[in-house]
SEZARO-377803 format. One record per residue (C-alpha): residue in three letters; x, y negated, z negated. Coordinates in steps of 0.2 Angstrom, whole numbers. Layout:
N
['Ala', [X, Y, Z]] ...
//
This chain:
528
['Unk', [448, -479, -582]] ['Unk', [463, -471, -592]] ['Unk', [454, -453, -588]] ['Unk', [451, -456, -569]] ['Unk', [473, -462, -572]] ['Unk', [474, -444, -583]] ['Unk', [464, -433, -570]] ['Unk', [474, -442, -553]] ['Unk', [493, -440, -561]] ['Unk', [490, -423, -565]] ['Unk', [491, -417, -547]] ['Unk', [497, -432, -540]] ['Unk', [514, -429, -547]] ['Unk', [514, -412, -537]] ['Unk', [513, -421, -521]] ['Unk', [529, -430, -527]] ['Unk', [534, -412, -528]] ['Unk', [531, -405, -513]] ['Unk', [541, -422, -504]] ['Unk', [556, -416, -516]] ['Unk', [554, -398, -508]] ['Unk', [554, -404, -493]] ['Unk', [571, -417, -496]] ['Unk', [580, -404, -503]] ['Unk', [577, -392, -487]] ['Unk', [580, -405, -475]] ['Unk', [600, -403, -482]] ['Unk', [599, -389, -470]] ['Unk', [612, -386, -452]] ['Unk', [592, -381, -446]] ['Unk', [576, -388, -454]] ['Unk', [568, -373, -459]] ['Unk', [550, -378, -453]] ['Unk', [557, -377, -435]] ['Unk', [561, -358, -437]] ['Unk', [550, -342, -428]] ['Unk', [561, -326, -437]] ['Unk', [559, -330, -455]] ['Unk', [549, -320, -468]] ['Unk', [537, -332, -469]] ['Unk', [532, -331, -452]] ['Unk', [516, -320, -450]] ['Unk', [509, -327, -435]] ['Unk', [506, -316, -418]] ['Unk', [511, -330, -408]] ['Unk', [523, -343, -417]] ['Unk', [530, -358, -405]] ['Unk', [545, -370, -411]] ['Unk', [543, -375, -394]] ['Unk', [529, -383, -387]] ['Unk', [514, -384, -401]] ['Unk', [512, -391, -417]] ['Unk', [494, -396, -421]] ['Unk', [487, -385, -405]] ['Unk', [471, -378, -410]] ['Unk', [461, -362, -400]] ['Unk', [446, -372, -396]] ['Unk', [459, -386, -386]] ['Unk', [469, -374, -380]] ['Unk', [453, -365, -372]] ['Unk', [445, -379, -366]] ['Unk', [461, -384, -358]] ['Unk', [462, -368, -347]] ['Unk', [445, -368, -343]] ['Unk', [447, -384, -333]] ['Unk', [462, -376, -324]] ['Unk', [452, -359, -320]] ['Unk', [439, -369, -315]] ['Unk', [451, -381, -303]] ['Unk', [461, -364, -297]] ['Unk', [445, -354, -295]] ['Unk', [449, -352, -276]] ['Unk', [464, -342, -279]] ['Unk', [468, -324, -281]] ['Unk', [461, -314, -299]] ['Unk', [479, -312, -301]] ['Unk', [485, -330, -304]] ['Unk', [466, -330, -316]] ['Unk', [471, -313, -325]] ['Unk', [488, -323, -330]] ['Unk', [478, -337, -335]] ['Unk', [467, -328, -346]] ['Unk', [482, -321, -354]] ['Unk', [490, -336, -359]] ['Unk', [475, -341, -364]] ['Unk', [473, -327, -376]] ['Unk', [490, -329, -383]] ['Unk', [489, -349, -385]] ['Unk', [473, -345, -395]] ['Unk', [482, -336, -406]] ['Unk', [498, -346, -406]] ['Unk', [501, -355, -421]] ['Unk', [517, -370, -426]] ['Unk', [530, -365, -436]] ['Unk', [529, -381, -448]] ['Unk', [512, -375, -452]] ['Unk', [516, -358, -456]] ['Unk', [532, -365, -467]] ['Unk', [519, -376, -476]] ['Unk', [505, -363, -478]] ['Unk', [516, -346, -483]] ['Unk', [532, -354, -489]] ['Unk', [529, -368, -499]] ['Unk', [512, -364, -504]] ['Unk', [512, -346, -500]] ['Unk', [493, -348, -500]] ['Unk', [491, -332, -491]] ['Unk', [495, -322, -508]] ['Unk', [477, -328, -515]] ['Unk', [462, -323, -513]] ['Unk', [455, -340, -519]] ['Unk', [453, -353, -534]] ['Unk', [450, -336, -547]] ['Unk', [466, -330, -542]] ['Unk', [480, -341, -545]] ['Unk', [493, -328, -544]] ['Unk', [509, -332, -550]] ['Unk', [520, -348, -554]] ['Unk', [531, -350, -539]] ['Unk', [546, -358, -545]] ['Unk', [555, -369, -535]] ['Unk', [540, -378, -534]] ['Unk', [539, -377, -552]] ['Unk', [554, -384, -556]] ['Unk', [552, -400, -540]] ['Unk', [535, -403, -552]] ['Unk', [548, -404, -568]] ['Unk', [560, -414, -558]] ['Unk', [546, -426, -555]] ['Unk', [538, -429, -573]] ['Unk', [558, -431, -578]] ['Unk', [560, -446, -564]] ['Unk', [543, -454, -573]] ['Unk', [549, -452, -590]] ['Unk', [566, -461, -589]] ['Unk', [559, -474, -578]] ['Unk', [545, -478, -588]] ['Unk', [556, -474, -607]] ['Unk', [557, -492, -612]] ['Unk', [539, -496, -605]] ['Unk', [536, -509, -594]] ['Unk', [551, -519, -593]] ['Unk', [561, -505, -586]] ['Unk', [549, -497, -576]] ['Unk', [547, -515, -570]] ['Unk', [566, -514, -564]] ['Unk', [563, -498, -554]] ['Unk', [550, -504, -545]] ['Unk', [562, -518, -537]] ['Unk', [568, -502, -530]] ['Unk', [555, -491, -525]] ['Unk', [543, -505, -519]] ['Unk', [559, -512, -508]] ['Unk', [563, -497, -498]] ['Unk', [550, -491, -492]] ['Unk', [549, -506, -480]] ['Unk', [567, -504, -475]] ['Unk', [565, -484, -469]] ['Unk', [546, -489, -462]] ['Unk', [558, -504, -451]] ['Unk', [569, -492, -446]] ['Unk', [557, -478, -440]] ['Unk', [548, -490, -431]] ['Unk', [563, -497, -422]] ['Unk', [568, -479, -419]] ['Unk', [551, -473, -415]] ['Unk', [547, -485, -401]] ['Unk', [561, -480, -392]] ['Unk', [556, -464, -392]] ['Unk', [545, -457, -375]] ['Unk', [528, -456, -375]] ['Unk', [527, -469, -390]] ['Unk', [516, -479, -383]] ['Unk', [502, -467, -379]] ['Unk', [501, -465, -396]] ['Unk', [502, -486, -403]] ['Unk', [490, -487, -388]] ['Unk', [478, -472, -397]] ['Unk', [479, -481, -415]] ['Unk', [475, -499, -410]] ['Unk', [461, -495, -396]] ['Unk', [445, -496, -406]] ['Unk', [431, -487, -406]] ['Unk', [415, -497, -408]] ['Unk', [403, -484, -410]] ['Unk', [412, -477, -425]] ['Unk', [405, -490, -434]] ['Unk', [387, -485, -434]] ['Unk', [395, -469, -444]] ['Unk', [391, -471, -462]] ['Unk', [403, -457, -467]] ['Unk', [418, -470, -460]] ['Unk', [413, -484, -472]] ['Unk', [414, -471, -485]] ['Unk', [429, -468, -480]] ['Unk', [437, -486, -480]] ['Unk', [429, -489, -497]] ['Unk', [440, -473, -504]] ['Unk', [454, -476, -495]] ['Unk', [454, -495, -503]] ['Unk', [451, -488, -519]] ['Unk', [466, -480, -520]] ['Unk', [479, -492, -510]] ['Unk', [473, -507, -521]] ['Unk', [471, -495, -540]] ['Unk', [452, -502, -541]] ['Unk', [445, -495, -556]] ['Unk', [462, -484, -562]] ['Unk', [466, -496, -574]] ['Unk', [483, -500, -569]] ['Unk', [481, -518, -564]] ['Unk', [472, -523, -582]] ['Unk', [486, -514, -588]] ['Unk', [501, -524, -579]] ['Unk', [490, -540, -578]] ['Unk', [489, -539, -597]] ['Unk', [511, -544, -598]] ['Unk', [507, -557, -586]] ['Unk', [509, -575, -595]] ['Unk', [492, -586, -600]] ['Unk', [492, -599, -585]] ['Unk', [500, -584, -572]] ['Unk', [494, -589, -554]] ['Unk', [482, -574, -555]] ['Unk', [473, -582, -541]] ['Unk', [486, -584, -530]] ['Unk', [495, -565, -535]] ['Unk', [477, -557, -529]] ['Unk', [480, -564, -513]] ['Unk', [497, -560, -510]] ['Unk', [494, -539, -516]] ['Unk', [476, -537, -505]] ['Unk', [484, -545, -489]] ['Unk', [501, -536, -492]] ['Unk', [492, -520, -497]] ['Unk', [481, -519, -479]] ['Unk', [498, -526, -468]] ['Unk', [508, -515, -475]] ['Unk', [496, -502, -471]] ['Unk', [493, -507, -452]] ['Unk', [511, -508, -453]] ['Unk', [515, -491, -457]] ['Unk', [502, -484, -444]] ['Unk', [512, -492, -430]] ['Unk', [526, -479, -437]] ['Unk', [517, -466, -437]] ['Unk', [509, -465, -423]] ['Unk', [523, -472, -411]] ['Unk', [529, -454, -419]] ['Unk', [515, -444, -416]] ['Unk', [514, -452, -397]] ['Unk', [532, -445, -395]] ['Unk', [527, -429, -401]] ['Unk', [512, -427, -390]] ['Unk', [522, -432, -374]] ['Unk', [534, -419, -377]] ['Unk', [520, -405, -382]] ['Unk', [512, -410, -368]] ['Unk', [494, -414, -379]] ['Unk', [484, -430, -379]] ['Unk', [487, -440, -394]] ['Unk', [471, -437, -402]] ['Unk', [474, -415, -402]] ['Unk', [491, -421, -411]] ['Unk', [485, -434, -424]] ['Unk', [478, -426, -442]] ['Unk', [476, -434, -461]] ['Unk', [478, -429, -478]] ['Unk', [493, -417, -483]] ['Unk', [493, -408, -465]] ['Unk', [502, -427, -459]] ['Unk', [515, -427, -470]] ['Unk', [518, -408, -472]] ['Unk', [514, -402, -456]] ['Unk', [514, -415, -444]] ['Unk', [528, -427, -449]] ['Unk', [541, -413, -451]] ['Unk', [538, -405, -432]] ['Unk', [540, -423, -427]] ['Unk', [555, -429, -435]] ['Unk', [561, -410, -429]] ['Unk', [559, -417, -410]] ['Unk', [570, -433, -414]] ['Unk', [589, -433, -412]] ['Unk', [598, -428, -429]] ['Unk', [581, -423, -439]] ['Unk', [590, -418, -454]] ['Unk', [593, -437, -456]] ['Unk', [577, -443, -452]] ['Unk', [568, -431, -464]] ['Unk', [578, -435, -476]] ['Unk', [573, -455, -475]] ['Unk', [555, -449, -474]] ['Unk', [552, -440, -487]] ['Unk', [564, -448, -499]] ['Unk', [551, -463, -494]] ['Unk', [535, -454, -498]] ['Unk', [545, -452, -514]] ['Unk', [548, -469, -519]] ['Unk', [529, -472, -514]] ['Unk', [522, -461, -524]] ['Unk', [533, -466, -539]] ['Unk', [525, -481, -538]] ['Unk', [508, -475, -540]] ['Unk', [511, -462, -551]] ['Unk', [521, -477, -565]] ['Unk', [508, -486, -566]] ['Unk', [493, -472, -569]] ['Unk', [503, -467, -581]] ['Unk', [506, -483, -589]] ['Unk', [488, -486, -590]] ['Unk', [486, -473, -602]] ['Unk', [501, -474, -612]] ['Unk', [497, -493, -616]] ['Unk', [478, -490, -616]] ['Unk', [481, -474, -631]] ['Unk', [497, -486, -640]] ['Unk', [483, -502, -640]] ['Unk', [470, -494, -648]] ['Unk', [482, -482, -659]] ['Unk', [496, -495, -663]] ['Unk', [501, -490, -681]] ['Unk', [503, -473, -674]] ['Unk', [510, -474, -656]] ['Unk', [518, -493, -654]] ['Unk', [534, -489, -662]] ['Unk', [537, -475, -657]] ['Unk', [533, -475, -637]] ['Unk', [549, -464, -630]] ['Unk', [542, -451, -640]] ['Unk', [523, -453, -633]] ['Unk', [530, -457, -618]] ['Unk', [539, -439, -619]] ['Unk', [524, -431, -626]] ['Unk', [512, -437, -616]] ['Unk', [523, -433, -599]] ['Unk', [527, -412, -605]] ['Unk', [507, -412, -609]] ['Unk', [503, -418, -591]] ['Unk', [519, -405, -582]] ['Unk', [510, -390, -593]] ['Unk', [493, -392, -585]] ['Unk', [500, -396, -568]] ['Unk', [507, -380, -569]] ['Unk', [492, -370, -562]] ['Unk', [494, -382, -546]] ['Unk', [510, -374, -540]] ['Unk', [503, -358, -542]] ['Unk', [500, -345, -527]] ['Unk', [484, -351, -528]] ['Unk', [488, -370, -532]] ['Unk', [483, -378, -515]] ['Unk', [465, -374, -519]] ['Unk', [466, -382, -536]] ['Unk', [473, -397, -527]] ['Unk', [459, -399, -518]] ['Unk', [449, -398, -532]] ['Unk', [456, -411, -540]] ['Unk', [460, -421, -524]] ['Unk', [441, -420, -520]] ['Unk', [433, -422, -537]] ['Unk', [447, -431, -549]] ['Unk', [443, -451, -544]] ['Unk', [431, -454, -530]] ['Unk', [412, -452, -537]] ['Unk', [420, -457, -555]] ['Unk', [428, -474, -547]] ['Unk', [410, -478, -539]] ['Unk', [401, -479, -554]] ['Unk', [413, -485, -563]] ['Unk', [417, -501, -552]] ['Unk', [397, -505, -553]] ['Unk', [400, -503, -569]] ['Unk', [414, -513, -571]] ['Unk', [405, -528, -559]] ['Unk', [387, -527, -570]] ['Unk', [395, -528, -586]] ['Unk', [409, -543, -582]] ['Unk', [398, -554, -572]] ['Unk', [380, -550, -583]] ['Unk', [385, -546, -599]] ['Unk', [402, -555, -604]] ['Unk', [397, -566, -590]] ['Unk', [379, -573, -588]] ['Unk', [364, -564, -594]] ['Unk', [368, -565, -613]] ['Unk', [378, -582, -612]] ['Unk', [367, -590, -602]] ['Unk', [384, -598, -595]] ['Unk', [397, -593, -582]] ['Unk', [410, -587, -595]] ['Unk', [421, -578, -583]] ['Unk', [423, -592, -571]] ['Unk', [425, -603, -586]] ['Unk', [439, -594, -593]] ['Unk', [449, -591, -576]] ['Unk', [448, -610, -575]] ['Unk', [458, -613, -591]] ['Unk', [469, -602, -584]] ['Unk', [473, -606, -568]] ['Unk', [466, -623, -569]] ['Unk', [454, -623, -558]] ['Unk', [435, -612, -553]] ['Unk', [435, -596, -540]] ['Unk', [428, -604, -524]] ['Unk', [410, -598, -518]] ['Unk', [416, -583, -509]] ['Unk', [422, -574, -524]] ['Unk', [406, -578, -535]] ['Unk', [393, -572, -520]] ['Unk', [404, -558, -519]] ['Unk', [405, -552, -538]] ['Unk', [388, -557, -540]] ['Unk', [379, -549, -523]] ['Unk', [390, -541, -510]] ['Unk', [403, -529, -521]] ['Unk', [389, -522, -530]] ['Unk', [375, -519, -514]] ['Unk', [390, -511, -506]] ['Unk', [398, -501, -521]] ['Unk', [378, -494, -524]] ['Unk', [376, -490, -506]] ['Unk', [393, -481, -504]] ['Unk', [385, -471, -519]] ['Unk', [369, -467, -514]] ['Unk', [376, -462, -497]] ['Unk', [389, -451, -506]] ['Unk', [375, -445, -517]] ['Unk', [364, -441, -501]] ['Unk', [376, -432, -489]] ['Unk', [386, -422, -504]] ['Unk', [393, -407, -499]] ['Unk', [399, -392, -508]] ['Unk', [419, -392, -508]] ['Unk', [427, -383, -494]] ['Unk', [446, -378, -489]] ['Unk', [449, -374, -472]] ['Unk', [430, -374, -471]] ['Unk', [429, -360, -483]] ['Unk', [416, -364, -496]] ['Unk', [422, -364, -515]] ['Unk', [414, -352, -526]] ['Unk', [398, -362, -536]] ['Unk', [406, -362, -554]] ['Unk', [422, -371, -546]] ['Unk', [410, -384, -538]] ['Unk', [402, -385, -556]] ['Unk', [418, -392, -563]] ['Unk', [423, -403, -549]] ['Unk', [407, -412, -552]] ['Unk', [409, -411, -571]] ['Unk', [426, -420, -569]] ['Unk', [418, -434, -558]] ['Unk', [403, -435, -573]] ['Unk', [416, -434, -586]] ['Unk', [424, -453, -582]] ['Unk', [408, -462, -581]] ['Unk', [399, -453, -596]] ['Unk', [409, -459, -610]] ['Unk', [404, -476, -605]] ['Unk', [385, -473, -612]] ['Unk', [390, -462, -626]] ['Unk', [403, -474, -633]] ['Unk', [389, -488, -631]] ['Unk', [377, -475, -643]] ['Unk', [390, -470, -653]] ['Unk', [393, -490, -656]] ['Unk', [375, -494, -659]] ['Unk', [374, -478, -671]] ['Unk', [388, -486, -681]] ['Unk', [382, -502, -681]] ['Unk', [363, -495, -687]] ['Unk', [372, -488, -702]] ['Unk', [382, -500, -707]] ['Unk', [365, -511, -707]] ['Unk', [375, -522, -694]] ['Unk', [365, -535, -682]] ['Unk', [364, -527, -667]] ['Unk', [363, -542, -658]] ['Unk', [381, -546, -664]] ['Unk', [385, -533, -650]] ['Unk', [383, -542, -636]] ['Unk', [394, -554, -642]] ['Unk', [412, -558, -642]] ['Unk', [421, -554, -659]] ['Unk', [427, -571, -669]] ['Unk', [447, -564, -663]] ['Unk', [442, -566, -645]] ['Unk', [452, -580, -635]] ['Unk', [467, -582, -628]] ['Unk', [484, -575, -638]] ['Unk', [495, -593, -639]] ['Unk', [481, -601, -653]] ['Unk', [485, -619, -649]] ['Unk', [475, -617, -633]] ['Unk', [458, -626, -639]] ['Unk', [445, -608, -638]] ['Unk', [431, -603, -647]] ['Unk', [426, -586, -646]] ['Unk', [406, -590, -644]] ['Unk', [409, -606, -631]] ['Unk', [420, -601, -623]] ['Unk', [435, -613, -617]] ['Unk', [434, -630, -625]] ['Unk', [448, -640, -609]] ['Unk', [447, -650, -595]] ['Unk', [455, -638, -582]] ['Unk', [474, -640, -580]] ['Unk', [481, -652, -566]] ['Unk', [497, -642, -564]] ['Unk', [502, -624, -567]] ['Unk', [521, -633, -574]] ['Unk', [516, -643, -588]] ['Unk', [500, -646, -599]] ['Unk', [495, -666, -599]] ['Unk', [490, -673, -615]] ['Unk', [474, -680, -610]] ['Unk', [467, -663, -605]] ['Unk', [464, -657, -621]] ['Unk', [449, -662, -629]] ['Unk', [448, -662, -648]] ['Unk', [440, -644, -655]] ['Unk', [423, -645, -665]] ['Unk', [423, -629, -670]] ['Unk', [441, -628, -681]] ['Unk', [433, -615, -693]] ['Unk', [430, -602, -680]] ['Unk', [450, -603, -672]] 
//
């Protein structure tokens, strides 16, 4: 989990950087992405006027349908309409080309063997952004815990106000009407439950390590049960949440282009890049609203990006404490210059095709494996197989006080690893070769995008040999292993535990106060 964390910050802090860019050019008298007679213009045909995610095969099909309605009339009027077509196929918008050629400057490599130069302004947003993470996370989790009152906070005030402003807007409800109109056949598509299953990796830090990490400061008898709730139901409103935002924008911006909904809507970077910042362009006073929105993607990524890197920091001082736990500002230091050095070849001319390296390769196939893992080894091996007991619902019962009800057992059990395997084999079945803009990537790079992915998961096996190795040499019993060490228990030691039993309590009646006749008297004194 900490090298999925360590893969995923490394160029998740540059999208953090290019939402700086961006702030820092909305402090403009014009936003710059809205401009046809810059340098970075290279386009035959650039529009700030009527097209922002117009493609040629739309725009053809388009005025086929009206050569076809208009066919009675003169070769004139059909000549002009071949024209425009001609010029509408090569027409491209203005926030593209200022995403492609001046902040990525893209067009300057060849490819992923030719990085170019270090372009930097970019550069230095990418330093800017490890130097926000390093003093927020400088005294650990206490103060990053502080800033996140902050940064988890107001997101949901400029999300209120957008959607406020955006459903006032014209042509809003096109677009709310486009994103809550389902699309039943769409289900039958493998490829969309894929997907989902990503996409929830990543909202909810499955497998990144960061909720062990934070989990592991809560208290003894913390409502873990009641928390779980609270973050998964949260997590998926928020997200519905912010797609009525979005897309009461992109229905605004689709009225006035005079598209349908779907020609304007788009994912990944190319909505908050591209798309986003030719919407807010059409909305009165832009340079305010960009400013709100990026500042937002900001404070969001933060978020993410504190607790990746938390996971490792605590994951290396935990298993190094004589080295690293006293003296953590200086990891945290360390570690953070380390990470900016090797994110360096990401805001390169050739950076964006690193970024999708990284972006296609860094977590997904790694955070499949290692969830099934993760469910195997928790529920069959600390759990049942080798205990012949339940431990896991035995211990979150002397936590909480009482057992996970029969949904969550079926589900760690059955259901989380059927799905998790079928993602995988899908995944595994329909594997593509990395592209960019279509565009294939050369055979090595695909090589080492798949030797990142392998590289997560494969240090779960070797560390298993390596162990058993050492235990063989040290003539150790083997079987000893597979079981719990005699430290093993919870932390406050008047908590009646035994490390091979497991807990030795009547479950708790109240989360407040123990009660006396709970506690049963421990047999096994000698192994506390």
């Amino acid at each position: 989990m900490m090298l999925v964390s360590f893969f995923v910050v490394i160029y998740y802090n540059v999208i953090i950087a290019y939402a700086f860019f961006y702030m820092f050019a909305s402090f403009t008298s014009v936003l710059p992405w809205t401009l046809c007679d810059q340098w970075w213009n290279k386009a035959a045909q650039c529009d700030n006027g009527t097209s922002a995610a117009i493609n040629a095969s739309t725009t053809t099909a388009a005025t086929a349908t009206d050569i076809t309605i208009m066919s009675p009339m003169n070769s004139t009027m059909t000549s002009q309409i071949m024209n425009t077509t001609q010029a509408a196929v090569n027409r491209i918008s203005p926030s593209e080309e200022y995403w492609r050629n001046r902040v990525l400057r893209i067009d300057q490599s060849s490819g992923i063997g030719d990085p170019g130069k270090v372009l930097w302004d970019l550069c230095l947003c990418l330093l800017l952004s490890w130097l926000v993470v390093f003093f927020c996370l400088l005294k650990g989790v206490k103060s990053s815990g502080k800033v996140v009152y902050f940064t988890a906070t107001f997101p949901y005030i400029i999300l209120f106000i957008l959607l406020i402003r955006g459903c006032l807007l014209e042509g809003a409800k096109d677009g709310i009407l486009f994103y809550v109109t389902p699309e039943w056949e769409r289900l039958k598509d493998s490829q969309v439950w894929s997907a989902a299953a990503t996409q929830i990796f990543y909202s909810l830090g499955i497998s990144f390590g960061g909720l062990l990490t934070f989990a592991s400061y809560n208290k003894f008898q913390n409502n873990i049960y009641r928390d779980t709730l609270i973050v998964a139901l949260g997590n998926c409103g928020t997200s519905i949440f912010a797609g009525f935002v979005i897309f009461s924008v992109i229905g605004h911006m689709a009225f006035k282009l005079g598209l349908d909904v779907r020609d304007v809507a788009t994912s990944g970077p190319g909505l908050a890049f591209v798309i986003y910042p030719e919407a807010v362009s059409l909305l009165p006073a832009p340079q305010l609203w960009s400013i709100l929105f990026f500042f937002m993607l900001i404070t969001l990524g933060l978020d993410s990006q504190f607790a990746m890197v938390e996971t490792i920091i605590t994951g290396l001082s935990d298993e190094f404490p004589k080295y690293l736990r006293n003296h953590k500002e200086i990891f945290t230091g360390v570690f953070c210059s380390f990470c900016f050095l090797l994110g360096l070849i990401i805001v390169t001319e050739g950076g964006f095709y690193w970024f999708n390296l990284y972006d296609w390769y860094s977590a997904y196939y790694g955070l499949l494996l290692l969830s099934i893992v993760l469910c195997v080894t928790v529920n069959h091996g600390y759990g049942m197989f080798f205990t012949y007991k339940w431990r896991l619902v035995k211990d979150i019962k002397l936590m909480i006080g009482f057992e996970p009800n029969w949904y969550f057992k079926i589900n760690w059990l059955i259901i989380t690893p059927a799905m998790l395997l079928f993602v995988t084999i899908y995944s595994a079945v329909n594997y593509s070769p990395i592209t960019l803009d279509g565009v294939p990537y050369p055979k090595w790079a695909d090589d080492l995008g798949l030797c990142m992915s392998a590289t997560v998961v494969v240090v779960v096996p070797l560390y298993m040999i390596f162990r058993l190795g050492l235990a063989y040499y040290n003539k150790e019993n083997i079987r000893q292993l597979l079981n719990p060490s005699s430290k093993w228990g919870p932390q406050d030691r008047s908590i009646p535990y035994d490390s091979q039993l497991g807990p030795i309590v009547k479950p708790m009646k109240s989360f407040d106060q123990p009660h006396v006749n709970d506690v049963i008297p421990n047999p096994y004194p000698s192994s506390i």
